[in-house]
Backbone as JSON Lines, residues from 0, in Angstrom:
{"i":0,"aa":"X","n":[80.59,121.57,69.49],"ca":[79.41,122.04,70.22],"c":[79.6,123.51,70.61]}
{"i":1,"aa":"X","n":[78.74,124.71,70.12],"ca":[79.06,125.67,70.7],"c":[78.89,126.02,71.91]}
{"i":2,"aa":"X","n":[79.4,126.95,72.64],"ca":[80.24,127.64,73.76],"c":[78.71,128.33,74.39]}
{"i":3,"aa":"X","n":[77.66,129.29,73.46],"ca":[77.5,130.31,73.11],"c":[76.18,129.73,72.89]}
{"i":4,"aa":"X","n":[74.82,129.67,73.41],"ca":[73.74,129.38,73.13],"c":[72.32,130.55,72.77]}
{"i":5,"aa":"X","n":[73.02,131.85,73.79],"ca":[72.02,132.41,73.85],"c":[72.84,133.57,73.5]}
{"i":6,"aa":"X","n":[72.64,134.96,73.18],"ca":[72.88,136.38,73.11],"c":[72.74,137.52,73.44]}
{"i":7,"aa":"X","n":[72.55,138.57,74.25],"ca":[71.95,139.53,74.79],"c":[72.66,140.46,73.91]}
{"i":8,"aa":"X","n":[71.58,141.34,72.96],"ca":[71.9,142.58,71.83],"c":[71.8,143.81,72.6]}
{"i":9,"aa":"X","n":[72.32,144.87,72.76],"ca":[72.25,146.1,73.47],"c":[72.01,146.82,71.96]}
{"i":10,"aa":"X","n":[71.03,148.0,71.96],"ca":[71.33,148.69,70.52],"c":[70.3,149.71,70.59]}
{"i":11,"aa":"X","n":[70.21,150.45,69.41],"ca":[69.2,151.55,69.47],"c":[68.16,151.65,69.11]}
{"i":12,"aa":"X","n":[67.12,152.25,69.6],"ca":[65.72,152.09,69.11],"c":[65.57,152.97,67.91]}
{"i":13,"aa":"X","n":[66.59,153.53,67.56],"ca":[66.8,154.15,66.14],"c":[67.42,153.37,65.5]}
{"i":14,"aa":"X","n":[67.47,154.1,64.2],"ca":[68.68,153.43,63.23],"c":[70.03,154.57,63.25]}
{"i":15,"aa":"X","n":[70.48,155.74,63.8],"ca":[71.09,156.18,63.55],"c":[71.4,156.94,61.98]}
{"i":16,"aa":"X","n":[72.61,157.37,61.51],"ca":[72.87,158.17,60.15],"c":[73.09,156.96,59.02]}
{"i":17,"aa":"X","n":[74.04,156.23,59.9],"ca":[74.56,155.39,58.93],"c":[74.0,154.03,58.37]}
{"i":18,"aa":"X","n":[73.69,153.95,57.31],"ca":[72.68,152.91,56.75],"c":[73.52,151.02,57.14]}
{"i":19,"aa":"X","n":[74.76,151.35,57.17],"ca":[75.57,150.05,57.85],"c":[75.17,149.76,58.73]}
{"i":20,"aa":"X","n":[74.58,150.55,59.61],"ca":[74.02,150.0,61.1],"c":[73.49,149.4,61.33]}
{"i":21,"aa":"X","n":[72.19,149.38,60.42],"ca":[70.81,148.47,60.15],"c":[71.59,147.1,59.73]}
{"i":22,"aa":"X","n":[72.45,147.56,58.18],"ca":[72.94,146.48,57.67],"c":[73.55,145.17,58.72]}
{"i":23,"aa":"X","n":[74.46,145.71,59.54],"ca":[74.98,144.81,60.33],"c":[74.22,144.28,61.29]}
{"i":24,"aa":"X","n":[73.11,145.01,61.89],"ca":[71.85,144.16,62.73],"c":[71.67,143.26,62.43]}
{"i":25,"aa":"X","n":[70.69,143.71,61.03],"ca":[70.67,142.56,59.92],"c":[71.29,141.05,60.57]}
{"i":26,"aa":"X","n":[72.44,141.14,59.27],"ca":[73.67,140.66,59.41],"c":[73.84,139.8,60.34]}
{"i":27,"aa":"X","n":[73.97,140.38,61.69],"ca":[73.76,139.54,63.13],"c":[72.75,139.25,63.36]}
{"i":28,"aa":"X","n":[72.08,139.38,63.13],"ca":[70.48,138.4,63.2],"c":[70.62,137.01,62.63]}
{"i":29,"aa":"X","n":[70.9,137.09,61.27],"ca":[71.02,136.37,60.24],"c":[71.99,135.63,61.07]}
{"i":30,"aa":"X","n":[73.16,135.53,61.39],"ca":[74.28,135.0,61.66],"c":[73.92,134.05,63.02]}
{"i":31,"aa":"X","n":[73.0,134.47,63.63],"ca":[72.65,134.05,64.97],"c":[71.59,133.18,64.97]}
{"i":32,"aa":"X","n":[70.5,133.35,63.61],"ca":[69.4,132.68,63.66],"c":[70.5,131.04,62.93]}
{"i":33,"aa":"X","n":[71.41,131.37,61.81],"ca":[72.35,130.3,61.68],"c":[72.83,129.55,62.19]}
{"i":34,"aa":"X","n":[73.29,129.9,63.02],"ca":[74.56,129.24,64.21],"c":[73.47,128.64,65.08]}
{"i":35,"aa":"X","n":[72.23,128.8,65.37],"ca":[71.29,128.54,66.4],"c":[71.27,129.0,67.75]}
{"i":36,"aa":"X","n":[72.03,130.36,67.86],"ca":[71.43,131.01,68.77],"c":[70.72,131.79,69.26]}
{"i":37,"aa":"X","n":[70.11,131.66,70.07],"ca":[68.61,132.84,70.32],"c":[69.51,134.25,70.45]}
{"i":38,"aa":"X","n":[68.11,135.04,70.33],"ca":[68.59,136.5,70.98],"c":[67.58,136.52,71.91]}
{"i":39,"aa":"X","n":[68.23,137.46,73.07],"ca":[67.6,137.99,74.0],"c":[68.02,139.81,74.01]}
{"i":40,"aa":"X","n":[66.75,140.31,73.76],"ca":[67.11,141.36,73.48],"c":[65.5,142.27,74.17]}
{"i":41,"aa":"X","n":[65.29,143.93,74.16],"ca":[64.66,144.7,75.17],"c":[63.49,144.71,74.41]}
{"i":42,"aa":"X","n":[62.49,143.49,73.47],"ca":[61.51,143.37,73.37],"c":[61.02,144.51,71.95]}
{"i":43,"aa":"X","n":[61.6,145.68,71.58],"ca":[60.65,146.57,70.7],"c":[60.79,146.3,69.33]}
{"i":44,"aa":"X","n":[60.19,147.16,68.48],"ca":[59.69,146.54,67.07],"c":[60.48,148.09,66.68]}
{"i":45,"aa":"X","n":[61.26,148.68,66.81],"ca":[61.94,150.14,66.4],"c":[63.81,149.89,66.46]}
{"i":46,"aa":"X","n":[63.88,150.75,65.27],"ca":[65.06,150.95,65.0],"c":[66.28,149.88,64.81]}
{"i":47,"aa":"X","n":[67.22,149.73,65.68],"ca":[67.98,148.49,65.64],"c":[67.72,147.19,65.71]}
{"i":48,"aa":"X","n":[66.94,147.5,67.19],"ca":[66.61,146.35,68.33],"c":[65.4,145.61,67.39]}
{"i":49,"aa":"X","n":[64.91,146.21,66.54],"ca":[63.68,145.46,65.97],"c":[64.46,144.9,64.41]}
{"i":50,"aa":"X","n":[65.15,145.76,63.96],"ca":[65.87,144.97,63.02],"c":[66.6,143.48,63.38]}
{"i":51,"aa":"X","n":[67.76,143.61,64.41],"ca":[68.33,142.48,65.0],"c":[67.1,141.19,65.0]}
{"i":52,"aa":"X","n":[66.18,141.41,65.55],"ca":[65.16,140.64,66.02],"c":[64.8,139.94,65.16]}
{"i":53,"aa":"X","n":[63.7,140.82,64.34],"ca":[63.03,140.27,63.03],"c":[64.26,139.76,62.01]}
{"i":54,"aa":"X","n":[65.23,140.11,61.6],"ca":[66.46,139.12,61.19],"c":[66.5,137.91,61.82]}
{"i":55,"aa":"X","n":[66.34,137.26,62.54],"ca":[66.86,136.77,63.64],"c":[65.51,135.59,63.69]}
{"i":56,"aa":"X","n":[64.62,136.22,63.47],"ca":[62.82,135.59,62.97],"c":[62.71,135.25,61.71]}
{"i":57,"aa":"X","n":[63.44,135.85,60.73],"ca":[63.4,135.63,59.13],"c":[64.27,134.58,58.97]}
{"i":58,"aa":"X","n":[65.28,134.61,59.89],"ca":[65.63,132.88,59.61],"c":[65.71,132.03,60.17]}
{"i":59,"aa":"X","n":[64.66,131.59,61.12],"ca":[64.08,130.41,61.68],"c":[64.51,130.36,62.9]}
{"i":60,"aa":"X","n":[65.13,131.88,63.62],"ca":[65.9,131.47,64.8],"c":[65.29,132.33,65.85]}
{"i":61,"aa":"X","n":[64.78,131.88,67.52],"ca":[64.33,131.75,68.08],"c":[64.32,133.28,69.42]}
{"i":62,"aa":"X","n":[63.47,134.16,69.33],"ca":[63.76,135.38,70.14],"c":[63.2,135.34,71.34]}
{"i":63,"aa":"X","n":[63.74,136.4,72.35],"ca":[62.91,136.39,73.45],"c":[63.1,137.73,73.61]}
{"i":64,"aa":"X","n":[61.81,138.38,73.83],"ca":[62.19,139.94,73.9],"c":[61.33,140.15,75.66]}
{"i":65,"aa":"X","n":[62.0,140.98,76.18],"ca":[61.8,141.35,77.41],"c":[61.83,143.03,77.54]}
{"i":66,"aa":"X","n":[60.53,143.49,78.05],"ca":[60.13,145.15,77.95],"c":[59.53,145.37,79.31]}
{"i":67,"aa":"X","n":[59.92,146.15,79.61],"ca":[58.64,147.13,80.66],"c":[57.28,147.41,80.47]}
{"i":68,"aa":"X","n":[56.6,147.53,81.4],"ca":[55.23,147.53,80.67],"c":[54.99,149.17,80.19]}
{"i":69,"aa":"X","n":[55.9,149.87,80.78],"ca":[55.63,151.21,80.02],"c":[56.17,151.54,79.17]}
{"i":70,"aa":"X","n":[57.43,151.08,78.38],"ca":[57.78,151.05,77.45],"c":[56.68,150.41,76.05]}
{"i":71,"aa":"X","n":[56.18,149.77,76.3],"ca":[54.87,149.15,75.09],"c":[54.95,149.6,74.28]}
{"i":72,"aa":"X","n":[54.29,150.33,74.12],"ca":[53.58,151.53,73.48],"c":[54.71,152.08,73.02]}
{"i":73,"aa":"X","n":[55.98,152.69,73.26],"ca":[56.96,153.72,72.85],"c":[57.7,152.64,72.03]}
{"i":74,"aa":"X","n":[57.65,151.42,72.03],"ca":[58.6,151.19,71.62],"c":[58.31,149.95,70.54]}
{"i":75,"aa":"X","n":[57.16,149.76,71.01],"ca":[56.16,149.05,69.55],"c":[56.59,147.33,69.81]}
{"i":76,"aa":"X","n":[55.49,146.45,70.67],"ca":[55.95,145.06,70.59],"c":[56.5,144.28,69.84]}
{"i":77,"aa":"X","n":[57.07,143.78,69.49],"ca":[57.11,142.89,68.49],"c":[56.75,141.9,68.2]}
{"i":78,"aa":"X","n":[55.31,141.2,67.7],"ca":[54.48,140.31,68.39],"c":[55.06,138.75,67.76]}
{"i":79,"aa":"X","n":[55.9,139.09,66.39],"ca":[56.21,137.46,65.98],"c":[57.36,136.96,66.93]}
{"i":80,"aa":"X","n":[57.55,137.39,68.03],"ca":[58.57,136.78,68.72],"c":[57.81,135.55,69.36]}
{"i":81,"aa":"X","n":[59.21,134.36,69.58],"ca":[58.51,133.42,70.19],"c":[57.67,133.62,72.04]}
{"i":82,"aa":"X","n":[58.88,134.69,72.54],"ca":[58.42,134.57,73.69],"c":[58.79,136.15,74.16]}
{"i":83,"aa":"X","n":[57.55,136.5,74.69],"ca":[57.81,137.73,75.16],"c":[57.69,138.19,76.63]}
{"i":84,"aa":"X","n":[58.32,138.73,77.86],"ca":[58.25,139.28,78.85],"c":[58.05,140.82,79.57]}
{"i":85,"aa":"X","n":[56.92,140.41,79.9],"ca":[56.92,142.31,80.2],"c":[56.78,142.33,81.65]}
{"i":86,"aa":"X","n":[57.61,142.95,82.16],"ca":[58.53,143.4,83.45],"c":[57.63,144.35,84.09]}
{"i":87,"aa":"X","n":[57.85,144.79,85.53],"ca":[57.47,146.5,85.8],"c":[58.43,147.25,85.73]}
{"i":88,"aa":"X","n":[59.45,147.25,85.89],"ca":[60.82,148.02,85.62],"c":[61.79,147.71,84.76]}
{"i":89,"aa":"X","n":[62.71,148.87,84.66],"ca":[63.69,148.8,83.62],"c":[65.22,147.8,84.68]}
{"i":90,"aa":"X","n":[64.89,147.48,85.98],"ca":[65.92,146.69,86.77],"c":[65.77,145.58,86.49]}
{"i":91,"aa":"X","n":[64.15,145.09,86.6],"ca":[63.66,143.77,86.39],"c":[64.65,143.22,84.74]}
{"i":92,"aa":"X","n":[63.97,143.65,83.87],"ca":[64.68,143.78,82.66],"c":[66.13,143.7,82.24]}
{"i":93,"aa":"X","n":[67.16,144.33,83.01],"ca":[68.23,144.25,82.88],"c":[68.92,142.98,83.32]}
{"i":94,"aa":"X","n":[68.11,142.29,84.85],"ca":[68.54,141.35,85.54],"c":[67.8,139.78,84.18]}
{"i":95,"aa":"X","n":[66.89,139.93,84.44],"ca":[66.33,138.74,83.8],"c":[67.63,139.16,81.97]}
{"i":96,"aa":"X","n":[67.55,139.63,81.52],"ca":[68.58,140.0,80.34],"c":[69.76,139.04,80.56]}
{"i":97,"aa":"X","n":[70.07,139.45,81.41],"ca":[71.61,138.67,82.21],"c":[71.34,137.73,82.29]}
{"i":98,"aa":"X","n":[70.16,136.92,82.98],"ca":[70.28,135.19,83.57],"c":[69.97,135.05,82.27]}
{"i":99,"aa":"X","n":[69.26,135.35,80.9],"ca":[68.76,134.56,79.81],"c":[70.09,134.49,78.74]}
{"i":100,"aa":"X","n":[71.01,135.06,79.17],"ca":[71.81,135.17,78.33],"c":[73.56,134.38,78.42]}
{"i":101,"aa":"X","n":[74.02,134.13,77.68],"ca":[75.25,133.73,77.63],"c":[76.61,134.55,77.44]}
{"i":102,"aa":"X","n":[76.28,135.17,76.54],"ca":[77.06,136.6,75.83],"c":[76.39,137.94,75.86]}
{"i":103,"aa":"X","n":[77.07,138.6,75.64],"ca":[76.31,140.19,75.37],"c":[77.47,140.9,74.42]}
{"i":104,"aa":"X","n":[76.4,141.77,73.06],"ca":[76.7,142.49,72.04],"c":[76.39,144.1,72.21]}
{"i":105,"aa":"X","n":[77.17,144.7,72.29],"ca":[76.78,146.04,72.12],"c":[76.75,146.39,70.41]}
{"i":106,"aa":"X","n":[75.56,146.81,69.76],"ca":[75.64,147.67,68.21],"c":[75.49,148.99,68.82]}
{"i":107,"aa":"X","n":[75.61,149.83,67.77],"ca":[75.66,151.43,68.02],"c":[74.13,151.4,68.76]}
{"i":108,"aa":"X","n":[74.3,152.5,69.55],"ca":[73.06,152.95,70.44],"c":[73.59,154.29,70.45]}
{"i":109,"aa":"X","n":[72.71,154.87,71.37],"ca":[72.07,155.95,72.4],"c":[72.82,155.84,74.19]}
{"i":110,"aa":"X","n":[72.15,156.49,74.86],"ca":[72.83,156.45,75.99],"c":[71.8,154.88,77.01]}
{"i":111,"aa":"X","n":[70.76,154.75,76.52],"ca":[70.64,153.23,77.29],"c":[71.41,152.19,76.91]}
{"i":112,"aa":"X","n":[71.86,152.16,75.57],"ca":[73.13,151.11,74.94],"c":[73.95,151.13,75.76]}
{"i":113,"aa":"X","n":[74.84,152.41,75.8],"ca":[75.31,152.71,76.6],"c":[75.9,151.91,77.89]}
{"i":114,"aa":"X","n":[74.75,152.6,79.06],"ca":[74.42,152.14,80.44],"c":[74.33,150.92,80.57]}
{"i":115,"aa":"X","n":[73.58,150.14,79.5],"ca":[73.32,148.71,79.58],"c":[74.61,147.92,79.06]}
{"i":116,"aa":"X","n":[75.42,148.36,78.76],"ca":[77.21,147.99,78.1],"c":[77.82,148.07,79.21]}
{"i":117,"aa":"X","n":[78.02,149.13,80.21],"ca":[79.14,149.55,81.21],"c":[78.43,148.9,82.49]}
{"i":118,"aa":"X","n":[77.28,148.63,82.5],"ca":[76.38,147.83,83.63],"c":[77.24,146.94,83.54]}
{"i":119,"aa":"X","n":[77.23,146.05,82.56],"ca":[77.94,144.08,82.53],"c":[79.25,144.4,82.69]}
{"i":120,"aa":"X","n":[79.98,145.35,81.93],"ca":[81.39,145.26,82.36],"c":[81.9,145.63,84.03]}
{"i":121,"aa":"X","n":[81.0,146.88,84.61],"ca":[80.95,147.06,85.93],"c":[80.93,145.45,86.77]}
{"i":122,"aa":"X","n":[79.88,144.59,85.89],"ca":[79.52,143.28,87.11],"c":[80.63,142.73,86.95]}
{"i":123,"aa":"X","n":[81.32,142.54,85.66],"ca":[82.69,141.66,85.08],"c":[83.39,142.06,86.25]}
{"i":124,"aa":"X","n":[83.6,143.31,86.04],"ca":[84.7,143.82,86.55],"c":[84.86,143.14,87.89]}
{"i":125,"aa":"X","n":[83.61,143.18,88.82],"ca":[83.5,143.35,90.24],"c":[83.31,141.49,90.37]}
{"i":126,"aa":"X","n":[83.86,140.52,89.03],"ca":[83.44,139.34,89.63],"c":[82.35,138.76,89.75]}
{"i":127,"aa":"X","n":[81.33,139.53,89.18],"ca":[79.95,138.56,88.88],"c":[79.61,137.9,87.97]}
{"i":128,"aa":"X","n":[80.29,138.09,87.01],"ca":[80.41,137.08,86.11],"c":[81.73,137.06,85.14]}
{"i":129,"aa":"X","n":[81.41,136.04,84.22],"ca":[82.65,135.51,83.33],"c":[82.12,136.1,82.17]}
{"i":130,"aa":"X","n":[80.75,136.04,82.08],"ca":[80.37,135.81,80.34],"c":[81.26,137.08,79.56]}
{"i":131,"aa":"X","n":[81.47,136.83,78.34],"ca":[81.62,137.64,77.07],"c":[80.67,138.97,76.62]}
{"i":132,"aa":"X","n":[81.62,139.92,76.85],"ca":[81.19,141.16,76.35],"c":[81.64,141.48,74.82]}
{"i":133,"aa":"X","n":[81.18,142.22,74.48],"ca":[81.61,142.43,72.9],"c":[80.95,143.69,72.26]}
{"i":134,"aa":"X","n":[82.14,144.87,71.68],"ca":[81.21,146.07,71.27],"c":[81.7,145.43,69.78]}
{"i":135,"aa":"X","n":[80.64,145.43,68.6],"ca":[80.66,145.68,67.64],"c":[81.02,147.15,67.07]}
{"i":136,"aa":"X","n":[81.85,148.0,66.37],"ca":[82.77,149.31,66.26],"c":[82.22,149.24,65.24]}
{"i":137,"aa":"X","n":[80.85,149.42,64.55],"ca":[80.87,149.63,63.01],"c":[81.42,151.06,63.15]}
{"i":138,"aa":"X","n":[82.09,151.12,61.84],"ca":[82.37,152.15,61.66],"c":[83.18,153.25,62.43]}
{"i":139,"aa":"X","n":[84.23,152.57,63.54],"ca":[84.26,153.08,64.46],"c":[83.35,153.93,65.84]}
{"i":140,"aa":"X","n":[82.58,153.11,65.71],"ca":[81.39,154.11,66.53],"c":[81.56,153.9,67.71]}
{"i":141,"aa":"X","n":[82.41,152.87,68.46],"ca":[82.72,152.7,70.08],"c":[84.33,153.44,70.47]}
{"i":142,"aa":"X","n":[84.9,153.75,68.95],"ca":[86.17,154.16,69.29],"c":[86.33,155.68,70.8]}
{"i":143,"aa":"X","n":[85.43,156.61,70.65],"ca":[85.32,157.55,71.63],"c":[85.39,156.51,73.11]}
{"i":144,"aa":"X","n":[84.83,155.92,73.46],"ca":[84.25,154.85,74.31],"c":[85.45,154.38,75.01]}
{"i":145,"aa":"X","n":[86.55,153.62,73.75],"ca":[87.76,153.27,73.72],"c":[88.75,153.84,74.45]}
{"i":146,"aa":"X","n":[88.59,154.63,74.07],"ca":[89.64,156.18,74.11],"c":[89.73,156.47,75.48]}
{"i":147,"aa":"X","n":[88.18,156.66,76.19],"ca":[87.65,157.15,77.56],"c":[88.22,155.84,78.77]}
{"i":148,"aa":"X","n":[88.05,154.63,78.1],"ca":[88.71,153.71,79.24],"c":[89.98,153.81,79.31]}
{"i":149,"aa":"X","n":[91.05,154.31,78.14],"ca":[92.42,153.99,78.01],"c":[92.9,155.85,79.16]}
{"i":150,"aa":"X","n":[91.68,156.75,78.47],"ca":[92.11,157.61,79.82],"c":[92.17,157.19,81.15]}
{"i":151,"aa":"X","n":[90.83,156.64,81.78],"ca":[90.81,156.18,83.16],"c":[92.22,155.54,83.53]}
{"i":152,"aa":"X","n":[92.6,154.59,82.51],"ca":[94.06,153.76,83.11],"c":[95.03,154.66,83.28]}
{"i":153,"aa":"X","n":[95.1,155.83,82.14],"ca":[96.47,156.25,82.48],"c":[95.9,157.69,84.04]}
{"i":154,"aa":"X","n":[95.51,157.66,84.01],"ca":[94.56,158.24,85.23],"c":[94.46,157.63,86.75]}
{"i":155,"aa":"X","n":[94.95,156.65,86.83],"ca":[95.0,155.27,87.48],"c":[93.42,155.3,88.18]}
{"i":156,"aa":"X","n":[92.48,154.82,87.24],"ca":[91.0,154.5,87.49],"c":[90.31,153.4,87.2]}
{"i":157,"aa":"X","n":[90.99,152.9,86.55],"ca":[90.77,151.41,86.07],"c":[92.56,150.96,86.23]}
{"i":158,"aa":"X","n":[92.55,150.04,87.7],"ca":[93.78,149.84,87.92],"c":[94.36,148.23,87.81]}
{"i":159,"aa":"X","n":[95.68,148.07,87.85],"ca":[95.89,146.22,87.98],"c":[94.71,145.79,88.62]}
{"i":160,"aa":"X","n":[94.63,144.31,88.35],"ca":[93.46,143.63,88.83],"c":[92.42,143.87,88.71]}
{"i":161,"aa":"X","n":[91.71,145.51,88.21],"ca":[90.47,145.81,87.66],"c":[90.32,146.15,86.67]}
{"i":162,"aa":"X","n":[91.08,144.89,85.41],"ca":[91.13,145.73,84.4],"c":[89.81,145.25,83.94]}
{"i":163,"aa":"X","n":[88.7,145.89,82.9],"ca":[88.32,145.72,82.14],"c":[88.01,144.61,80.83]}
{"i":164,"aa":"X","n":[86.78,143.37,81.17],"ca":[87.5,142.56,80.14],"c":[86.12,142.76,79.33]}
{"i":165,"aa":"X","n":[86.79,142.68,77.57],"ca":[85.59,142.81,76.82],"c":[86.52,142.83,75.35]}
{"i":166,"aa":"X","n":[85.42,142.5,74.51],"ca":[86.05,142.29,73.12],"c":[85.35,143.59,71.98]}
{"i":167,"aa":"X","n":[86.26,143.11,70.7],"ca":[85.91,144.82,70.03],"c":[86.07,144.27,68.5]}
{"i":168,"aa":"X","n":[85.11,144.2,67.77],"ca":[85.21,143.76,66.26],"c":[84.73,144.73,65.85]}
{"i":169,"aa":"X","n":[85.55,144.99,64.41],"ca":[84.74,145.55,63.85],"c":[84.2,145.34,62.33]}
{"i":170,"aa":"X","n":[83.93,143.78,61.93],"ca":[83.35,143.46,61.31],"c":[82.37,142.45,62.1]}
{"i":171,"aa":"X","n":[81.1,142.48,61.05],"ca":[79.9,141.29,61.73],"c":[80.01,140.18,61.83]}
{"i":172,"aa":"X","n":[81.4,139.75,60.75],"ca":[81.67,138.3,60.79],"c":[81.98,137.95,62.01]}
{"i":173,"aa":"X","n":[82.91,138.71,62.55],"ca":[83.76,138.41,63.2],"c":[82.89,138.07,65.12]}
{"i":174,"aa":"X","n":[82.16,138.67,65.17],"ca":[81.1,138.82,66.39],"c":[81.01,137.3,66.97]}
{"i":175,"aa":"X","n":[80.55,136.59,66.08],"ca":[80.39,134.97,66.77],"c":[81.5,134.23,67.06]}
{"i":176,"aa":"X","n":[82.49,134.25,66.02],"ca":[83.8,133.49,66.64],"c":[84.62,133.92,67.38]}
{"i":177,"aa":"X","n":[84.31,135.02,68.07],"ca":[85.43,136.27,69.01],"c":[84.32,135.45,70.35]}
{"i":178,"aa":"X","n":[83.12,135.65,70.3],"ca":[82.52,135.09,71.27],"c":[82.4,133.67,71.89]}
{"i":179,"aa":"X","n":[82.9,132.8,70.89],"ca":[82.78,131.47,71.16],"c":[83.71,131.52,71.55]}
{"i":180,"aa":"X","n":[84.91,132.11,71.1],"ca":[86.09,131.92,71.71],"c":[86.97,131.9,72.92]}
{"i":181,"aa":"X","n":[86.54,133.27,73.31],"ca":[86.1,133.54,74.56],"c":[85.73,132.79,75.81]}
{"i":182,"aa":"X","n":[84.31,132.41,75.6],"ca":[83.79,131.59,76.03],"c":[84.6,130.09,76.33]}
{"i":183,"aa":"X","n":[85.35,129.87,75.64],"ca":[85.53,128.74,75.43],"c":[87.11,128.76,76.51]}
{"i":184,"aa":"X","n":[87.8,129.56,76.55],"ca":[88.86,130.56,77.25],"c":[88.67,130.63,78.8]}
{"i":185,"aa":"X","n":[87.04,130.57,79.07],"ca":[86.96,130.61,79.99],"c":[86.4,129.79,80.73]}
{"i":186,"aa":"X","n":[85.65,128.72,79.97],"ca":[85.28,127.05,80.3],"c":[86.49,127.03,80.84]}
{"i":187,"aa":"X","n":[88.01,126.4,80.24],"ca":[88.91,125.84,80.2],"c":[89.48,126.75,81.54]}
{"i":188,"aa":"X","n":[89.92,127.96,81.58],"ca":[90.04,128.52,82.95],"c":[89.77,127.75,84.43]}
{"i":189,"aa":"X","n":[88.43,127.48,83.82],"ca":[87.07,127.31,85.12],"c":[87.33,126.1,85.64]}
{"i":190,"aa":"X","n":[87.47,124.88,84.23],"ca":[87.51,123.62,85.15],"c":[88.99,123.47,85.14]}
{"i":191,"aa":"X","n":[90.04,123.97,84.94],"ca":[91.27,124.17,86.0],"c":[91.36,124.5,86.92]}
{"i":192,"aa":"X","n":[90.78,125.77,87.32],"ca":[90.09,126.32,88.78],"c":[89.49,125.06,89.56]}
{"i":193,"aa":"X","n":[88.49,124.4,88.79],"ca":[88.0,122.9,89.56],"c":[88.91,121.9,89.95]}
{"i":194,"aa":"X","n":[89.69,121.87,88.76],"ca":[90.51,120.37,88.86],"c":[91.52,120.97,90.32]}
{"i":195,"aa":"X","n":[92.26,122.15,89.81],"ca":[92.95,122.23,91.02],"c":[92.04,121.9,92.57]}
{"i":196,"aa":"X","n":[90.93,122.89,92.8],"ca":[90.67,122.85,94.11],"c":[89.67,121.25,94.47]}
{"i":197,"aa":"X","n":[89.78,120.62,93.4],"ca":[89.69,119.02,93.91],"c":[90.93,118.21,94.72]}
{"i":198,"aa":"X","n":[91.94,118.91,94.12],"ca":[93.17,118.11,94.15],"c":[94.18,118.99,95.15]}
């Protein structure tokens, strides 16, 4: 039984230089509409976020896109989704993102990818949640990213006890079973945490 029901995609409303980018959206769409898990992702019909999606629709598997209402227009609905939410803010959006989701994927983005990546690890960090983070590196494209947290540590900024938890593939295969895994890592954690404070 998987771990892993739902998905939250972070990504760009472009496609970027590299034609792999799309490819691996793709890819994870495909892989997700398979396995039977939804995506929950920021609602538009552009660049990544609309590739992931419509992948994700092309093979029978189930979306929920969630937008601002001023975003609409910029970012082009995507109307074959099963279910769509339009928010007044970009807070509303981020929060409802989180409760609909199980996991979260970063693909290459922009600087809202970004923000919306270091948001969940910030909550990880601080104990609000367990779920599974995960940057997909096509191509090395999170390695800078990488680099910048391993400064903070030796910096002492990310210190014992606050470290950072999150996963890093960099193939598409690899995205779902790093996540189930995970997940599954931390079921088993949890109801030890239970069993003990029963007992």
């Amino acid at each position: 039984m998987s771990a892993i029901k739902s998905i939250c995609v972070y990504c760009g409303s472009g496609f970027g230089d590299e034609p792999v980018f799309a490819e691996n959206a793709a890819a994870l769409g495909r892989s997700m509409a398979e396995e039977g898990i939804s995506l929950v992702y920021g609602g538009g019909n552009v660049g990544l976020m609309g590739t992931v999606a419509q992948a994700v629709l092309d093979h029978g598997g189930y979306v929920t896109g969630i937008i601002p209402d001023f975003l609409k227009s910029r970012e082009k609905l995507l109307d074959a989704v099963q279910e769509t939410i339009v928010v007044p803010d970009m807070h509303t959006r981020k929060r409802l993102m989180f409760e609909k989701a199980d996991a979260f994927v970063a693909l290459p983005g922009g600087i809202g990818t970004l923000e919306e990546l270091v948001e969940q690890m910030t909550w990880a960090q601080l104990g609000r949640h367990t779920k599974p983070i995960l940057m997909l590196s096509t191509n090395g494209f999170w390695k800078p990213l990488l680099n910048l947290f391993a400064h903070m540590r030796e910096q002492g900024f990310i210190r014992p006890g606050l470290e950072l938890n999150y996963l890093v593939a960099e193939q598409v295969e690899d995205v779902i079973p790093m996540l189930e895994a995970s997940a599954r890592r931390v079921r088993l954690v949890e109801n030890a945490d239970l069993i003990e404070t029963k007992f």
